[in-house]
PDB file of N, CA, C and O in Angstrom:
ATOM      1  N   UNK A   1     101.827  94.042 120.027  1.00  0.00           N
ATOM      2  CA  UNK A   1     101.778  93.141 121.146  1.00  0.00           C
ATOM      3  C   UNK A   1     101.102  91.825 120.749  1.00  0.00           C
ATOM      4  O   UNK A   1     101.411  90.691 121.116  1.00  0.00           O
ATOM      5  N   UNK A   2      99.866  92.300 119.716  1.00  0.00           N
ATOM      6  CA  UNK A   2      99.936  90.232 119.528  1.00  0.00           C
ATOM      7  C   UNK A   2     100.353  89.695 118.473  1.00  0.00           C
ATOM      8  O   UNK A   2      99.716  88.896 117.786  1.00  0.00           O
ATOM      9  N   UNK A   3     101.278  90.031 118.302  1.00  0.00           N
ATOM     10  CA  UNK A   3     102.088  88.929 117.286  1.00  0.00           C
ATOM     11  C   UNK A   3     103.551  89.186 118.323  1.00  0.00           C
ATOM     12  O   UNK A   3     103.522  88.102 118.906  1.00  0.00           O
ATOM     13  N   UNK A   4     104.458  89.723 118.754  1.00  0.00           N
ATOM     14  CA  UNK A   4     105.196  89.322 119.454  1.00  0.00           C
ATOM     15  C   UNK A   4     104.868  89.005 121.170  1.00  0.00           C
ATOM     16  O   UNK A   4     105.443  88.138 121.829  1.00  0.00           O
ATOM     17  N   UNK A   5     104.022  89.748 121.575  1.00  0.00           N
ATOM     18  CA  UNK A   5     103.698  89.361 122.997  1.00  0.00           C
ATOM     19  C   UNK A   5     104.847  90.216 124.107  1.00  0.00           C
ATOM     20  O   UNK A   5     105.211  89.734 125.180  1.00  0.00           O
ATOM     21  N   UNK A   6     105.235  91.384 123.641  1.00  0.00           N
ATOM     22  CA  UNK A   6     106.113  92.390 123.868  1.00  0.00           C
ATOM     23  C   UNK A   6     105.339  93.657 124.206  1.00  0.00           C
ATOM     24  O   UNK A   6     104.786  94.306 123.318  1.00  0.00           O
ATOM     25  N   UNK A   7     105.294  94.057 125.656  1.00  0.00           N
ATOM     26  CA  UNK A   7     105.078  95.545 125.703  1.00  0.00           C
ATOM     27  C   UNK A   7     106.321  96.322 125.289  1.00  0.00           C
ATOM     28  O   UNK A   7     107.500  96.005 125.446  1.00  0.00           O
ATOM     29  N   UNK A   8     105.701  97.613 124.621  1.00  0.00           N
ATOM     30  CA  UNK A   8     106.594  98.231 124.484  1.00  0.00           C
ATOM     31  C   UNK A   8     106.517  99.866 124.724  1.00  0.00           C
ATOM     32  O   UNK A   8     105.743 100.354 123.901  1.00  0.00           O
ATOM     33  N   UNK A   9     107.133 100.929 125.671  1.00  0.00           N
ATOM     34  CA  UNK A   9     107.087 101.947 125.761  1.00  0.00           C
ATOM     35  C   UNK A   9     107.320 102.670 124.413  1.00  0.00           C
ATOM     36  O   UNK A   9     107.878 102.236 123.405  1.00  0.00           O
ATOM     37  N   UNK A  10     106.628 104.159 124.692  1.00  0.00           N
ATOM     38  CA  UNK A  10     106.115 105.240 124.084  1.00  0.00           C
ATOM     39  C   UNK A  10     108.105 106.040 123.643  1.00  0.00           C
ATOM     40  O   UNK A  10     108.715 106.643 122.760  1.00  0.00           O
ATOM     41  N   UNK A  11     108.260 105.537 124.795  1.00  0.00           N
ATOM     42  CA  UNK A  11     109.989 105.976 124.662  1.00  0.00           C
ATOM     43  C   UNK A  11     110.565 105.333 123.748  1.00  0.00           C
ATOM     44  O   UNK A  11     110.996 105.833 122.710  1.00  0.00           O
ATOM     45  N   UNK A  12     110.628 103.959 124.115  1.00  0.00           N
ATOM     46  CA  UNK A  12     111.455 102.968 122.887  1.00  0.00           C
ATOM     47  C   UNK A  12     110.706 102.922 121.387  1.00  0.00           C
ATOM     48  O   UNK A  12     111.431 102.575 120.454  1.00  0.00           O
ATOM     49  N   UNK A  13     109.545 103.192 121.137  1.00  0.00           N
ATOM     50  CA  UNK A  13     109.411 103.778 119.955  1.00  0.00           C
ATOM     51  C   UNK A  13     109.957 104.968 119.326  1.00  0.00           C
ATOM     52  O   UNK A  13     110.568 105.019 118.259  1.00  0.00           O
ATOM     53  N   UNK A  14     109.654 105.949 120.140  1.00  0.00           N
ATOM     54  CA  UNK A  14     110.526 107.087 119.599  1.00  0.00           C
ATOM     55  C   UNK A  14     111.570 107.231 119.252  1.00  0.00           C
ATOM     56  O   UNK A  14     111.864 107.972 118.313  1.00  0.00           O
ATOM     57  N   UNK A  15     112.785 106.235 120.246  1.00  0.00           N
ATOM     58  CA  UNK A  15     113.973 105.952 120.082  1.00  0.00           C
ATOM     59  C   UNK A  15     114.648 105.333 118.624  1.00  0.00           C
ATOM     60  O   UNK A  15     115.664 105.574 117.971  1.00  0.00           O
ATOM     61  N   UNK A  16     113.311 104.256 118.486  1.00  0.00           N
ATOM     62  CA  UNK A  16     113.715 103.751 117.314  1.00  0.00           C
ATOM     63  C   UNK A  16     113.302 104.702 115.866  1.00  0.00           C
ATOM     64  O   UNK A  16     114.028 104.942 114.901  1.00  0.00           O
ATOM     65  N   UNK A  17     111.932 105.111 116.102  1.00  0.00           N
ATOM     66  CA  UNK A  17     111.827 106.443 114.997  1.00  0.00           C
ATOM     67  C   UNK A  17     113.117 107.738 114.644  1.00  0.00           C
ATOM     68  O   UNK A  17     113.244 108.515 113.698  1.00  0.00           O
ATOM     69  N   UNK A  18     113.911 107.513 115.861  1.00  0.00           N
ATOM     70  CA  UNK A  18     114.502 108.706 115.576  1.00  0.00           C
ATOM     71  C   UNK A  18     116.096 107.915 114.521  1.00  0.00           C
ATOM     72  O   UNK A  18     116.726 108.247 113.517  1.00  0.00           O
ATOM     73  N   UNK A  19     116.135 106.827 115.467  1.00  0.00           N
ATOM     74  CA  UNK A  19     116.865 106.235 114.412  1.00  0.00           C
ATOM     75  C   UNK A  19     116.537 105.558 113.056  1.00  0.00           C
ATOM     76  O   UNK A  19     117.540 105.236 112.419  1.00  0.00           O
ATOM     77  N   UNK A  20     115.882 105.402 112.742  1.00  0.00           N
ATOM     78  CA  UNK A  20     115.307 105.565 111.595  1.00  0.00           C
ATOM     79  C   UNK A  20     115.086 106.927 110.447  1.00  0.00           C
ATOM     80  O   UNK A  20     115.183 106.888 109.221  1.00  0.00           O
ATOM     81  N   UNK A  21     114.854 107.765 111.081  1.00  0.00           N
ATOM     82  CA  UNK A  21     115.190 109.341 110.433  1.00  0.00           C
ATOM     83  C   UNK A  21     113.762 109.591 110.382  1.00  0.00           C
ATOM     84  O   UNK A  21     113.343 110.330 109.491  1.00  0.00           O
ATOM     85  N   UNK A  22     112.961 109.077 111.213  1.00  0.00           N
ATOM     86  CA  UNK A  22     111.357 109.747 110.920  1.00  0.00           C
ATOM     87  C   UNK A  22     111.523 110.471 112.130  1.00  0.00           C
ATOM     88  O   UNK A  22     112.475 110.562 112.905  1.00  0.00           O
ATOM     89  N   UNK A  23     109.954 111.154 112.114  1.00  0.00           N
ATOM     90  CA  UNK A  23     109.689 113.236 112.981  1.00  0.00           C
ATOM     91  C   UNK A  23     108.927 112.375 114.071  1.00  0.00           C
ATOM     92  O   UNK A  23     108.030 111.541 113.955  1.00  0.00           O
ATOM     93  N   UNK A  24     109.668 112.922 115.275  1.00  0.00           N
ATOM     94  CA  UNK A  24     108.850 112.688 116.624  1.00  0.00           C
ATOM     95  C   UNK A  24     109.026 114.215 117.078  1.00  0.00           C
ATOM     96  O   UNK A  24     109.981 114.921 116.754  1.00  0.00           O
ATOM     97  N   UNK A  25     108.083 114.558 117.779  1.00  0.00           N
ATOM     98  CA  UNK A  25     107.693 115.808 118.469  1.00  0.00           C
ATOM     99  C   UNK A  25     108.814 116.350 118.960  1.00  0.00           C
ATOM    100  O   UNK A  25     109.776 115.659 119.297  1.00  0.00           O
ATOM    101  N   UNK A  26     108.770 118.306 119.085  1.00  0.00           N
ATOM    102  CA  UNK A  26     109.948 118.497 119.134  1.00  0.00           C
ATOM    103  C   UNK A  26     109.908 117.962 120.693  1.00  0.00           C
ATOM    104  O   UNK A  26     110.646 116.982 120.794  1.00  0.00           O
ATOM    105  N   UNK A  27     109.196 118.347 122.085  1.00  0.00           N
ATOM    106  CA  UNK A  27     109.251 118.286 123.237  1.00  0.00           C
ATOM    107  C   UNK A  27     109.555 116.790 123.356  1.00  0.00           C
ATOM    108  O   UNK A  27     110.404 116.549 124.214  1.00  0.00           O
ATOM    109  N   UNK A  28     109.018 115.610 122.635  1.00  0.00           N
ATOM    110  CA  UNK A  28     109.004 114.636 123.376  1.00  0.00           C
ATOM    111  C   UNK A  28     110.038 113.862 123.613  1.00  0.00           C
ATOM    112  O   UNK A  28     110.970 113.644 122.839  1.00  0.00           O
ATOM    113  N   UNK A  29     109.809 113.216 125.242  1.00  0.00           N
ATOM    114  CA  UNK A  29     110.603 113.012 125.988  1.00  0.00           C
ATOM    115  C   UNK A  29     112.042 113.615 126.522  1.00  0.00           C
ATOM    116  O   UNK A  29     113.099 112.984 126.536  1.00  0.00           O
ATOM    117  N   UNK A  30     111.849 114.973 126.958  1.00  0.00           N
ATOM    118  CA  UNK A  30     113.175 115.916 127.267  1.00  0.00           C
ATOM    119  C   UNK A  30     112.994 115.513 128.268  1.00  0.00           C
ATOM    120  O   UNK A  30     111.927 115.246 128.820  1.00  0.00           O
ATOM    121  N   UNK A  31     114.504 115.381 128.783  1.00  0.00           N
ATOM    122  CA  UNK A  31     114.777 115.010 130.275  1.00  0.00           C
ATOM    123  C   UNK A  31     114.524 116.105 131.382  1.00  0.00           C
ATOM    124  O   UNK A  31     114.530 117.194 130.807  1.00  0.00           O
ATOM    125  N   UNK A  32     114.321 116.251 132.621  1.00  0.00           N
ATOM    126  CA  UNK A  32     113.689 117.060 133.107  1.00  0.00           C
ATOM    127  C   UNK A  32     115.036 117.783 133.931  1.00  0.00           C
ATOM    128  O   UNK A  32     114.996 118.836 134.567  1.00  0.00           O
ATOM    129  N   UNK A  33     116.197 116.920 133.726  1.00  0.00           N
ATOM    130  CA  UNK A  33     117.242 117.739 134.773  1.00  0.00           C
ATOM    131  C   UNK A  33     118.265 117.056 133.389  1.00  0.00           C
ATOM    132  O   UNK A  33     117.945 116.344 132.437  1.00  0.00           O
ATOM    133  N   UNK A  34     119.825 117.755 133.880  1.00  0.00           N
ATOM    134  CA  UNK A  34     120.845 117.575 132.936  1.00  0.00           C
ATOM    135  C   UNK A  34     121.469 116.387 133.186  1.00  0.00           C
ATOM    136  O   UNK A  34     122.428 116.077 132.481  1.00  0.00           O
ATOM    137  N   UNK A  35     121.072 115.617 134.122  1.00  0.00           N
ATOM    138  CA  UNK A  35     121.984 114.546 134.222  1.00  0.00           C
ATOM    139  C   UNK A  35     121.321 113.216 134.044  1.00  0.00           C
ATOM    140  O   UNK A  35     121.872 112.143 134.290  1.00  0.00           O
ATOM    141  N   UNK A  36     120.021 113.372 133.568  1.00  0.00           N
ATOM    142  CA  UNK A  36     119.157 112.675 133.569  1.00  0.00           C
ATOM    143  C   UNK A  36     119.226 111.074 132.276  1.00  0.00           C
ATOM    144  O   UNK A  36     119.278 111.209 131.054  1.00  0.00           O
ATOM    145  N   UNK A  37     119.210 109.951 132.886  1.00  0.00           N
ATOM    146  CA  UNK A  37     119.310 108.855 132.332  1.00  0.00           C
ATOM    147  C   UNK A  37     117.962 108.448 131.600  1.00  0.00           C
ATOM    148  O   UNK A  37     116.805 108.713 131.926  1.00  0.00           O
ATOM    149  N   UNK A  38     118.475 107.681 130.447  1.00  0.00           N
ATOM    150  CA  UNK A  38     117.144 107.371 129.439  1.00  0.00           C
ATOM    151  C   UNK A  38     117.165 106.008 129.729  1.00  0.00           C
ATOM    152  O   UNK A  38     118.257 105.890 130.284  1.00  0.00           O
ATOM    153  N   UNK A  39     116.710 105.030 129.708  1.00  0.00           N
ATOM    154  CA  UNK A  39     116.970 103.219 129.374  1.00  0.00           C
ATOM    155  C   UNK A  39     116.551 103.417 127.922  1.00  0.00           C
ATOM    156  O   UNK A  39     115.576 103.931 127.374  1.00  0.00           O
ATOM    157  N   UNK A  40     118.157 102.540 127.330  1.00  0.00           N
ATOM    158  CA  UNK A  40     117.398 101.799 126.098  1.00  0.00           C
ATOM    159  C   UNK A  40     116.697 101.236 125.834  1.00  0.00           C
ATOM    160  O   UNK A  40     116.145 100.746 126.819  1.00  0.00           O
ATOM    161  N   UNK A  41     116.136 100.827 124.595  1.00  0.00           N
ATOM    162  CA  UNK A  41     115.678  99.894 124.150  1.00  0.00           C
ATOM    163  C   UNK A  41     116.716  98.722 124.101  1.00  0.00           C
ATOM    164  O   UNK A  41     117.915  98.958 123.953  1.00  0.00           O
ATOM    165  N   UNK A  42     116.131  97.214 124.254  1.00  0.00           N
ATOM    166  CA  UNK A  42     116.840  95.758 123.743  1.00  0.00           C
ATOM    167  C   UNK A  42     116.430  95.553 122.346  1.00  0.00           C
ATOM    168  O   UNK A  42     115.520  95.745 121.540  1.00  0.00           O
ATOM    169  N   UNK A  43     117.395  95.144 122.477  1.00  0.00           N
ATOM    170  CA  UNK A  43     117.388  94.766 120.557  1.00  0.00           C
ATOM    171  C   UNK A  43     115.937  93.923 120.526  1.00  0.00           C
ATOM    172  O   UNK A  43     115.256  93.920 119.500  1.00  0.00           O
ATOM    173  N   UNK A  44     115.546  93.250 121.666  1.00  0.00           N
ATOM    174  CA  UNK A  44     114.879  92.243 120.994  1.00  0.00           C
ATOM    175  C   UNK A  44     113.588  93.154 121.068  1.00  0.00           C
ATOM    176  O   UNK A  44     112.876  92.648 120.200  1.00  0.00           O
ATOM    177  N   UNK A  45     112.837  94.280 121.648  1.00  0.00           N
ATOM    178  CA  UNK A  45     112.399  95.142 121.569  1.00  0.00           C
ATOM    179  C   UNK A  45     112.178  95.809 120.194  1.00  0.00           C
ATOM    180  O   UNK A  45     111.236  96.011 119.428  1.00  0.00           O
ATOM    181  N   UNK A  46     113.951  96.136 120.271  1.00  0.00           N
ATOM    182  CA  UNK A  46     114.136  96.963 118.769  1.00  0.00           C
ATOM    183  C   UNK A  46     113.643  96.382 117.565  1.00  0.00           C
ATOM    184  O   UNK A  46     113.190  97.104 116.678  1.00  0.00           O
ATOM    185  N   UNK A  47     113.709  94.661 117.409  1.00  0.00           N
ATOM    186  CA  UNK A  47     112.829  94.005 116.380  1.00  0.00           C
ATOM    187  C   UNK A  47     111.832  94.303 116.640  1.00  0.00           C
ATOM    188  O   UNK A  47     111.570  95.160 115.796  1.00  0.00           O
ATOM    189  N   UNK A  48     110.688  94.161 117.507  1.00  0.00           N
ATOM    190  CA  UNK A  48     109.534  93.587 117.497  1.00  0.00           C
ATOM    191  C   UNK A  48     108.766  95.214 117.050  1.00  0.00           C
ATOM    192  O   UNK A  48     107.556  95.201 116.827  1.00  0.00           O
ATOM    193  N   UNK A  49     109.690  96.821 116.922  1.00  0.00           N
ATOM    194  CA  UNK A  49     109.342  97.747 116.946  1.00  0.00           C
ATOM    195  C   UNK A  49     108.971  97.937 115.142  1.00  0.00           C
ATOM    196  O   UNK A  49     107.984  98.086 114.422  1.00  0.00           O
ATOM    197  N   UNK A  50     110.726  97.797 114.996  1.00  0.00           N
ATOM    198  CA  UNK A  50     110.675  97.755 113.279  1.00  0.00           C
ATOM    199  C   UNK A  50     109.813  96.553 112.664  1.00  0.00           C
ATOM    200  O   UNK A  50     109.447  96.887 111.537  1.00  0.00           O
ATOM    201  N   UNK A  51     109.444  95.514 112.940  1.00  0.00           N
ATOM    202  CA  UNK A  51     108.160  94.658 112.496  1.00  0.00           C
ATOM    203  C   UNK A  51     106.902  95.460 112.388  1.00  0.00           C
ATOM    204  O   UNK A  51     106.513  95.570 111.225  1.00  0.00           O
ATOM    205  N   UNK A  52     106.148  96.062 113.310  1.00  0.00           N
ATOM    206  CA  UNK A  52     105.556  96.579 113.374  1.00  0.00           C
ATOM    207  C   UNK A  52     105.435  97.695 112.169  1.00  0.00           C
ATOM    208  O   UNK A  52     104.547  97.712 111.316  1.00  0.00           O
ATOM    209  N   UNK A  53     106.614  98.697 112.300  1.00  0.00           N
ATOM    210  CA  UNK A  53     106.580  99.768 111.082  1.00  0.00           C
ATOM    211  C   UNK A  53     106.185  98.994 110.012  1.00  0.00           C
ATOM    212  O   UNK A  53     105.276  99.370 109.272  1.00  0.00           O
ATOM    213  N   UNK A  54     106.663  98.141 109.879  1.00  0.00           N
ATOM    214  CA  UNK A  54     106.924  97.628 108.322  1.00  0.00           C
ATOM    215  C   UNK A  54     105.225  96.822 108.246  1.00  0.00           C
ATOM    216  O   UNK A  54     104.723  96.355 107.223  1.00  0.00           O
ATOM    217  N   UNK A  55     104.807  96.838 109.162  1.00  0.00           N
ATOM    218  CA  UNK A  55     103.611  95.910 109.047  1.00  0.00           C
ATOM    219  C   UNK A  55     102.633  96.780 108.695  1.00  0.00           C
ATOM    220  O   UNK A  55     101.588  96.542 108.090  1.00  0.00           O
ATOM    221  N   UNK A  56     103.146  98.050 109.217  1.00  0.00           N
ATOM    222  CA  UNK A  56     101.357  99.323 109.222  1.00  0.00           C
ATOM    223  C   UNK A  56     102.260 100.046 107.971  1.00  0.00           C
ATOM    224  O   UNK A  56     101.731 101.033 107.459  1.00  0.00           O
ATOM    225  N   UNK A  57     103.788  99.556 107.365  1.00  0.00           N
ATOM    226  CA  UNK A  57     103.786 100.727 106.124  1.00  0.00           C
ATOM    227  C   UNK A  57     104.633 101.749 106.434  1.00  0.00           C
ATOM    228  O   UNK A  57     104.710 102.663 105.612  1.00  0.00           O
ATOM    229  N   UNK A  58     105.592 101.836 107.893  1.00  0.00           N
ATOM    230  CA  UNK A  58     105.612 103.534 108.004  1.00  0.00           C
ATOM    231  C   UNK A  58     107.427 103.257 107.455  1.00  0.00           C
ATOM    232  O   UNK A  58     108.300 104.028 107.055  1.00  0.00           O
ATOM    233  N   UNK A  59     107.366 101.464 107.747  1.00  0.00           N
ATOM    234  CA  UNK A  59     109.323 102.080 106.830  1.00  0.00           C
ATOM    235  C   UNK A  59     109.291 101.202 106.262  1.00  0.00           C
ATOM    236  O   UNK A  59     110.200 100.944 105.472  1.00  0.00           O
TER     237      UNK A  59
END
């Protein structure tokens, strides 16, 4: 958040970890019914996520 000035949910990280091929928990974020909608992440999100990895090392 201070270098882009972007909140960003616990969800849209995961989202992007998973695309990436790194381990997020098996439970986290299961939908609670079958018909249940996720919101994406925005790309411009999706940058400011992978900056980050790359800043602390993790891709």
């Amino acid at each position: 958040m201070e270098q882009t000035e972007r909140k960003v949910s616990s969800l849209y990280i995961a989202q992007i970890k998973k695309k990436c091929g790194l381990d997020v928990g098996e439970n986290f974020n299961l939908p609670k019914s079958e018909n249940a909608r996720q919101p994406q992440c925005t790309p411009e999100k999706e940058e400011a996520i992978m900056q980050a990895f790359k800043h602390f090392g993790i891709v």
